[in-house]
C-alpha positions in Angstrom: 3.3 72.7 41.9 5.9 70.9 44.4 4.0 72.6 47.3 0.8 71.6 46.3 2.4 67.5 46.1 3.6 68.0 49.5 0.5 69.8 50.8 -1.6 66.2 49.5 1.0 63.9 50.9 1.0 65.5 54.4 -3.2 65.5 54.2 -3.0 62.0 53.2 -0.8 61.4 55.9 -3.1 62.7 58.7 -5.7 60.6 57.3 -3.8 57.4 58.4 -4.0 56.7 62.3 -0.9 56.5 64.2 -0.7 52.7 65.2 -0.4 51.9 60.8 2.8 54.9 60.5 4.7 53.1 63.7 4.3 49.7 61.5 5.3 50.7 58.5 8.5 52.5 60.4 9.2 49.4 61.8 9.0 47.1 58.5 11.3 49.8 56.6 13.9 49.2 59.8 14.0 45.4 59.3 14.3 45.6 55.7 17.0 47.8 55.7 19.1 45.9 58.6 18.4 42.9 56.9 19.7 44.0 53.4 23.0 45.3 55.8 23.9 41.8 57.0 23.6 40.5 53.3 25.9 42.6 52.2 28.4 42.8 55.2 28.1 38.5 54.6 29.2 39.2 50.9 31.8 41.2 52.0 33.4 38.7 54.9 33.0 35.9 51.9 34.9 38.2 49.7 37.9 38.5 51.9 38.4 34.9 53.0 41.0 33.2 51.9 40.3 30.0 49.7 41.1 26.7 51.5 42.8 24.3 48.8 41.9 21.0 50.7 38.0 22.2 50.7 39.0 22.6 47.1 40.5 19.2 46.5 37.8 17.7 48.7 35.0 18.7 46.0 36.9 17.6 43.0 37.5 14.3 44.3 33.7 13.6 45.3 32.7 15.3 42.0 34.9 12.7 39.9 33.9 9.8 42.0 29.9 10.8 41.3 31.2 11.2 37.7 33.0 7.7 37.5 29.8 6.0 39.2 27.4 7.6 36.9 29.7 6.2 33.9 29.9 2.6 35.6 25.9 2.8 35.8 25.6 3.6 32.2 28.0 1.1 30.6 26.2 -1.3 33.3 22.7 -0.6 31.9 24.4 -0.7 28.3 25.8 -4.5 28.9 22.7 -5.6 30.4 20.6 -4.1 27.6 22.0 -5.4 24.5 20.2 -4.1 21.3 18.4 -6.4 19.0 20.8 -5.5 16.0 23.9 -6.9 18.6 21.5 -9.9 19.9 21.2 -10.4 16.0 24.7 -10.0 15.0 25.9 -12.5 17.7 23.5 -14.8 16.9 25.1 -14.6 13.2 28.4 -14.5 13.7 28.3 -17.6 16.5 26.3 -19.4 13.7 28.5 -18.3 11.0 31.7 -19.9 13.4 29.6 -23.0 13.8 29.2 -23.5 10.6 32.9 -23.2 9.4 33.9 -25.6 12.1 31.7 -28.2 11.2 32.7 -27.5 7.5 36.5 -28.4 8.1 35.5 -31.4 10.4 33.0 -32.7 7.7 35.6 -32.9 5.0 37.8 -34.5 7.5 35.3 -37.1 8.0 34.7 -37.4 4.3 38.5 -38.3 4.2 38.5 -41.0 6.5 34.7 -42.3 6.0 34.5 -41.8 2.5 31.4 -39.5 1.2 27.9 -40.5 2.1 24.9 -40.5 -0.6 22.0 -41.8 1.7 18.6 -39.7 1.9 18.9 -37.1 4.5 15.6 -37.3 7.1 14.6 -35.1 9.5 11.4 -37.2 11.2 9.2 -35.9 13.7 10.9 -32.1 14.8 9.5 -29.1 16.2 11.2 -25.7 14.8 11.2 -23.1 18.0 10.0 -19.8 17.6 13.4 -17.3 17.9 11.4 -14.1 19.4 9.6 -17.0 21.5 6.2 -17.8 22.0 4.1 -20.5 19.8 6.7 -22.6 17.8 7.2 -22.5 14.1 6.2 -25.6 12.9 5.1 -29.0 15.5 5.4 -32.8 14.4 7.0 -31.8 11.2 9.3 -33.5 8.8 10.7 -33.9 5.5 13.5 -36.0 3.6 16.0 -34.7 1.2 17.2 -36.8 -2.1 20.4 -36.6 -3.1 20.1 -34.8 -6.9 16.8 -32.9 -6.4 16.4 -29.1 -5.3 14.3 -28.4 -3.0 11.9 -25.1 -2.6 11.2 -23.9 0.7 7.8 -21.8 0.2 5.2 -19.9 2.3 4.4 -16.4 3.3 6.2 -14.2 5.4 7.4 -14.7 8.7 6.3 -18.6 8.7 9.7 -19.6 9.5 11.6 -20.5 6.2 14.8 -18.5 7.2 14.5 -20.3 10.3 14.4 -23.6 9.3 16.9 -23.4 6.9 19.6 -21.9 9.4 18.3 -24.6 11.4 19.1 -27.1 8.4 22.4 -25.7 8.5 22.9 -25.5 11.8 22.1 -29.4 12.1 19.6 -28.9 14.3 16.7 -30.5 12.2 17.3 -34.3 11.1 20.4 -36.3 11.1 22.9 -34.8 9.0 26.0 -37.2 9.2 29.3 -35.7 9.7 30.9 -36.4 6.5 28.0 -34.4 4.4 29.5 -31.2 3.9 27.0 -28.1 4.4 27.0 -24.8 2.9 24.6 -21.7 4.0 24.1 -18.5 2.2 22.5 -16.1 4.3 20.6 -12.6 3.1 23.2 -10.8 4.8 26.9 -11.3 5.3 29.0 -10.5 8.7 32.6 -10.1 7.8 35.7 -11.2 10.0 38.2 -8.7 10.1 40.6 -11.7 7.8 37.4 -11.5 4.8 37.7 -7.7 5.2 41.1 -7.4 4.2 41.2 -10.2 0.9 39.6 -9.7 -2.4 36.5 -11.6 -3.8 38.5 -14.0 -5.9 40.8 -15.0 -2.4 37.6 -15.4 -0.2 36.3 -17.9 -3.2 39.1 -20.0 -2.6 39.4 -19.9 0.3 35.5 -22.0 0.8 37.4 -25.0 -0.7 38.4 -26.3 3.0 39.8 -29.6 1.5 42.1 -27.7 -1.1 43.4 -25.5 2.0 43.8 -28.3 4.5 45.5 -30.4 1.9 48.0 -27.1 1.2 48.8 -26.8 4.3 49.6 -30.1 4.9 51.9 -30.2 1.8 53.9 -27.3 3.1 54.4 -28.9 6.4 55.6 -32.4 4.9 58.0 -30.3 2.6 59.4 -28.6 5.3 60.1 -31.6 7.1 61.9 -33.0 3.4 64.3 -30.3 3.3 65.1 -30.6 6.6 65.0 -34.4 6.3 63.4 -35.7 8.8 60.3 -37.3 6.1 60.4 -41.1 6.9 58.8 -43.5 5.0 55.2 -43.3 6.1 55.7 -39.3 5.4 57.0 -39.4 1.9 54.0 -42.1 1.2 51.9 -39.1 2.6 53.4 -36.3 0.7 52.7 -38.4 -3.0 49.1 -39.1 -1.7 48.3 -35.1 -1.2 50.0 -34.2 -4.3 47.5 -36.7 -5.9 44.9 -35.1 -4.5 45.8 -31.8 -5.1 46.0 -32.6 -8.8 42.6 -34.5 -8.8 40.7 -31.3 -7.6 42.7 -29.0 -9.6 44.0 -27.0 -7.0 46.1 -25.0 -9.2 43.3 -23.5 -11.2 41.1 -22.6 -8.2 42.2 -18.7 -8.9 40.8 -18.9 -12.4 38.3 -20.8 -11.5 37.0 -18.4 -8.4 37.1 -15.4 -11.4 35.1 -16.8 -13.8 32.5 -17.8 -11.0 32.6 -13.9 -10.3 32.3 -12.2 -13.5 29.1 -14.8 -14.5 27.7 -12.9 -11.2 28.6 -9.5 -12.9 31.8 -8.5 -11.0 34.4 -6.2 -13.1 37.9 -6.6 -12.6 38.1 -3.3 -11.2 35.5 -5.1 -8.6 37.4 -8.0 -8.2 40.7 -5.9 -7.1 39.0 -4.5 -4.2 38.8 -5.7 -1.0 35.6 -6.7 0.9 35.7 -4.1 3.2 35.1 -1.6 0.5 32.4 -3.6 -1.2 28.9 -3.1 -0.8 26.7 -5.5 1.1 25.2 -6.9 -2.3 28.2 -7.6 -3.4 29.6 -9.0 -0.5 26.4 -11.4 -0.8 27.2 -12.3 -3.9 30.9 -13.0 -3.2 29.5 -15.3 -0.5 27.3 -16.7 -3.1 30.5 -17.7 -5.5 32.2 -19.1 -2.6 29.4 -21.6 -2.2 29.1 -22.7 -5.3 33.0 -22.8 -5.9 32.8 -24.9 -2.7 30.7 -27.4 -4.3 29.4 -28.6 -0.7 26.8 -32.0 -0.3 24.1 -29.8 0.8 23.9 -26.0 -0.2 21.1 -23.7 1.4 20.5 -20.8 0.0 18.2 -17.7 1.4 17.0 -15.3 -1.0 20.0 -16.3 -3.4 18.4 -13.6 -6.4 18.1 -10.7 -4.1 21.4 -8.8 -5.0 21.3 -10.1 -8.7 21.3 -8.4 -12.1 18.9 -10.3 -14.6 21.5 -12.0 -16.1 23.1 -13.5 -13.2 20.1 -14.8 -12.3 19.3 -16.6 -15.3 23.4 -17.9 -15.1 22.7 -18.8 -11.6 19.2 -21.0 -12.7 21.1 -22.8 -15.1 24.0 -23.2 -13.2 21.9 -24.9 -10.3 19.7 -26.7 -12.8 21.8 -28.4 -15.6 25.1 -28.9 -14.2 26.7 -32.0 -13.6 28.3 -30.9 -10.1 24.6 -30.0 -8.6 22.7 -33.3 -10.3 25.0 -35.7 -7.3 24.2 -33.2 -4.6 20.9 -31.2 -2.3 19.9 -28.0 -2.9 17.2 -26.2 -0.2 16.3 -22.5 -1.8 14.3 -20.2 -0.1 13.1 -17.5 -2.8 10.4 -15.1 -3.8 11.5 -15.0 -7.8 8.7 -17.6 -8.8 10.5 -18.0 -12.0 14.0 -18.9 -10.7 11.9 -21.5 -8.4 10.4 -22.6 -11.2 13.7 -23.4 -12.9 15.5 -24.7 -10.9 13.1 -26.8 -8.3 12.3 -30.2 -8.8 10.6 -30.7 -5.1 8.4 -28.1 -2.9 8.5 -27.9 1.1 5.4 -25.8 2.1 5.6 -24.1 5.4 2.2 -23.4 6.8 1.9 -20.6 9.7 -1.8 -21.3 10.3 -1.5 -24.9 10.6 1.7 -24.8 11.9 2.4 -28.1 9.3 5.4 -28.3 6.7 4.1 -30.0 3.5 6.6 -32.2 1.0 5.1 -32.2 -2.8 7.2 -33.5 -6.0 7.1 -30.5 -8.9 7.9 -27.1 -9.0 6.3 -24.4 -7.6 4.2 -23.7 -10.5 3.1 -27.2 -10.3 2.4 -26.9 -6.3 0.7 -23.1 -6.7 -1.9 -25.1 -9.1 -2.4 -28.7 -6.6 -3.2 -25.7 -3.9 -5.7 -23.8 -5.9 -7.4 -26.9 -6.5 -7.6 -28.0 -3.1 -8.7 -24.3 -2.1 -11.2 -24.1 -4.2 -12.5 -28.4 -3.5 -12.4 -28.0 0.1 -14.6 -24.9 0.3 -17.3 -26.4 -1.5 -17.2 -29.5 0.8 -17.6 -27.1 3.1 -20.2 -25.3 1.8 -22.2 -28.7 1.4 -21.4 -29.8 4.2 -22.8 -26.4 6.3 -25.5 -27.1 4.4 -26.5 -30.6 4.9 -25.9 -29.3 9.0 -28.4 -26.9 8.5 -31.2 -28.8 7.4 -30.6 -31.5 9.8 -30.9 -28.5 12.4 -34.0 -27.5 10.8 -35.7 -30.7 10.6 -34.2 -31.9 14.4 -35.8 -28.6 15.7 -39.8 -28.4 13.7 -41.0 -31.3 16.1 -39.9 -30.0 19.3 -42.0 -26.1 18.2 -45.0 -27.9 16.7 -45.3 -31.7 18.0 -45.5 -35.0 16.8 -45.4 -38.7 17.8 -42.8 -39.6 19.6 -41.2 -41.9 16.6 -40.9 -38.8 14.9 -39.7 -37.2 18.0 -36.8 -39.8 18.2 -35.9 -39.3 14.5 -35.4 -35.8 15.5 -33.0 -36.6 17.9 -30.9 -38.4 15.6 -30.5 -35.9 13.1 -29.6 -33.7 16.0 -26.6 -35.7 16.7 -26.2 -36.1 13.2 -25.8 -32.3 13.5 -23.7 -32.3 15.9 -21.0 -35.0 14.9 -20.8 -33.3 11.5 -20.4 -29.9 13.3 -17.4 -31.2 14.7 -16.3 -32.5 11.4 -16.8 -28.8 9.7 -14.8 -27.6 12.9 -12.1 -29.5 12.4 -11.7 -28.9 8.4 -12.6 -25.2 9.0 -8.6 -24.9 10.2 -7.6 -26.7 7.5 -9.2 -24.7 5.1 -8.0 -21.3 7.3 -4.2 -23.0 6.6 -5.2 -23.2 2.4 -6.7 -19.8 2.2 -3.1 -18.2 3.6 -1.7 -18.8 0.2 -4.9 -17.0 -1.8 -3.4 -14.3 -4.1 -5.5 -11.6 -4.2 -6.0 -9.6 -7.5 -4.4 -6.0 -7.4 -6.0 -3.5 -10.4 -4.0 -0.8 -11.0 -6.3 2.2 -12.9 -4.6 3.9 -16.0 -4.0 7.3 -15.4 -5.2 8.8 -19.0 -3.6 10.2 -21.2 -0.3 12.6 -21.2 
């Protein structure tokens, strides 16, 4: 059988002409001296010796590509802030603002005495914060020392906005011995909150009780070392006066019952903030407001975090005690009822109309004012499309079919007619676009049958 391959091979062979077998030599004796000085190159690479500056040389371009690359990244990381930091920046500067201009305004309470005229804000325009269109233009409001005031509207109008703007005293002039208080829907610790329990950070929001203590201590100090004069020891009986008149010493008790009528436990009240959840850290925030019994309290979306029954505590609280009937209360909420309760006045913020509306009543009493309007103003203008129509039908016969020319010129009166109460129905069509934002619409859920 072997013979017989060799016999074919050599036939085949003859077959080929001479000029293709002296190729094909030649390619086979490239190939093979090429694959020679690979392998003699692998060899010679092989047997030399490693030089260690080479070495060093590439580690230290290596770690200097690796040390640029990091600089680039934490370069594109500060100059790309998230909007979760841009947010928590924004709070926390706001949050720092808003303590400073706490101790300053009982400061100025001390020396000026406190201030019950009407708070204005006349003639503002509230910025939009992701930019673009502002919030509300040519806007204003006054707040009444004794009322509470609802700040309503649908989502993303701007009520958050206006009320850290309210706190912030951006919007009107908020004299600086009116103390202000702002409850926000979420809470950013400093690392001093994390560390002390709800009942200390209660305390802690009455500024004049802490200013007044520390002042004490310092004017004792100087007693036992006796270097008080005259003027100091006059000073010293003044503060302990004071101290006694806002009951300093039962703040602690005080700051606990505020926190279990919000539902804390004493096992609750032992912990520190840092291992509280955010609702209750909202509410702690929440007790240290009303414990701080400020001038002007804003409050966003107070009910949020609230059992039932700390809700209803917190309506009554707000609405029949003494404390709250000498002082302002702004409330941004979606729990109808707890408006209802508590609200005397309504501030409507419109996002079509870009208007903010002051009503007396509660929102109950504003929901059914608006479904009257809704419902007038379409039908004047329904009548009023109407009346525009015939006018447009009547202006337009003589012109298609003739007539005298007295008739003609009546036509062209109620064409301008036409046209002036077009611009009329223009300019109430976007007031009736701002009414119709705040239509409820009917939701049906179907019953499912029986189980």
């Amino acid at each position: 059988g072997n013979n017989n391959n060799k016999t074919v091979a050599s036939s085949s062979l003859v077959d080929v002409p001479l000029k293709t077998i002296k190729a094909l030599k030649i390619q086979d004796t490239i190939v093979e001296e090429s694959s020679d000085k690979i392998s003699k190159k692998k060899k010679s690479d092989n047997n030399k010796p490693i030089n260690n500056d080479d070495t060093a040389i590439s580690s230290k371009k290596a770690a200097r590509l690796e040390s640029k690359k990091s600089r680039n990244t934490n370069k594109k990381k500060k100059n790309k802030p998230s909007a979760l930091d841009l947010t928590e920046r924004e709070q926390r500067e706001l949050e720092e603002e808003l303590v400073a201009a706490r101790v300053k305004s009982v400061l100025e309470r001390t020396r000026l005495g406190a201030y019950r005229g009407s708070l204005d804000a006349k003639s503002f325009t509230l910025p939009n914060p992701g930019g673009g269109m502002p919030l509300l233009e040519d806007a204003a409001c006054r707040f009444v020392w004794g009322r509470k005031y609802g700040l309503i509207g649908r989502n993303g109008v701007g009520k958050s906005t206006m009320l850290r703007a309210i706190a912030a005293r951006r919007v009107g002039d908020v004299p600086a011995n009116v103390t202000v208080h702002y409850v926000s829907q979420e809470v950013l610790l400093t690392p001093d909150q994390r560390q002390k329990t709800p009942v200390e950070c209660v305390v802690d929001a009455d500024i004049e009780r802490n200013l007044l203590s520390e002042e004490l201590i310092n004017l004792e100090k100087k007693a036992s070392s006796g270097d008080l004069d005259a003027e100091g020891s006059k000073r010293h009986g003044e503060v302990l006066s004071r101290l006694d008149e806002i009951e300093a010493d039962s703040a602690p008790r005080r700051a606990k019952e505020l926190l279990d009528n919000l539902g804390f436990s004493d096992e609750l009240q032992s912990r520190s903030l840092s291992q509280l959840s955010g609702g209750w850290r909202v509410r702690t925030m929440l007790a240290a407001a009303i414990f701080a019994k400020p001038d002007l309290l804003l409050l966003d979306e107070p009910t949020n975090h609230l059992s039932i029954l700390a809700v209803m505590w917190l309506a009554r609280e707000l609405s029949t005690s003494e404390t709250w009937k000498e002082r302002i209360v702004v409330i941004v909420s979606h729990d109808r009822h707890f408006m209802d309760e508590v609200c005397s006045d309504c501030l409507h913020v419109s996002g079509v109309a870009r208007k903010l509306t002051q009503s007396r009543g509660n929102y109950s009493v504003w929901a059914k004012r608006r479904k009257d309007e809704q419902v007038l103003f379409a039908k004047e203008q329904a009548k009023r499309q109407e009346e525009i129509d015939k006018l447009r039908e009547y202006a337009g016969h003589g012109f298609k079919y003739g007539g005298s020319s007295s008739q003609i010129n009546k036509m062209g009166m109620k064409a301008k007619q036409a046209d002036k109460l077009e611009e009329v129905h223009a300019e109430h069509a976007i007031e009736l676009a701002a009414l119709q934002e705040d239509i409820e619409l009917p939701m049906k859920i179907a019953a499912g049958g029986e189980l």
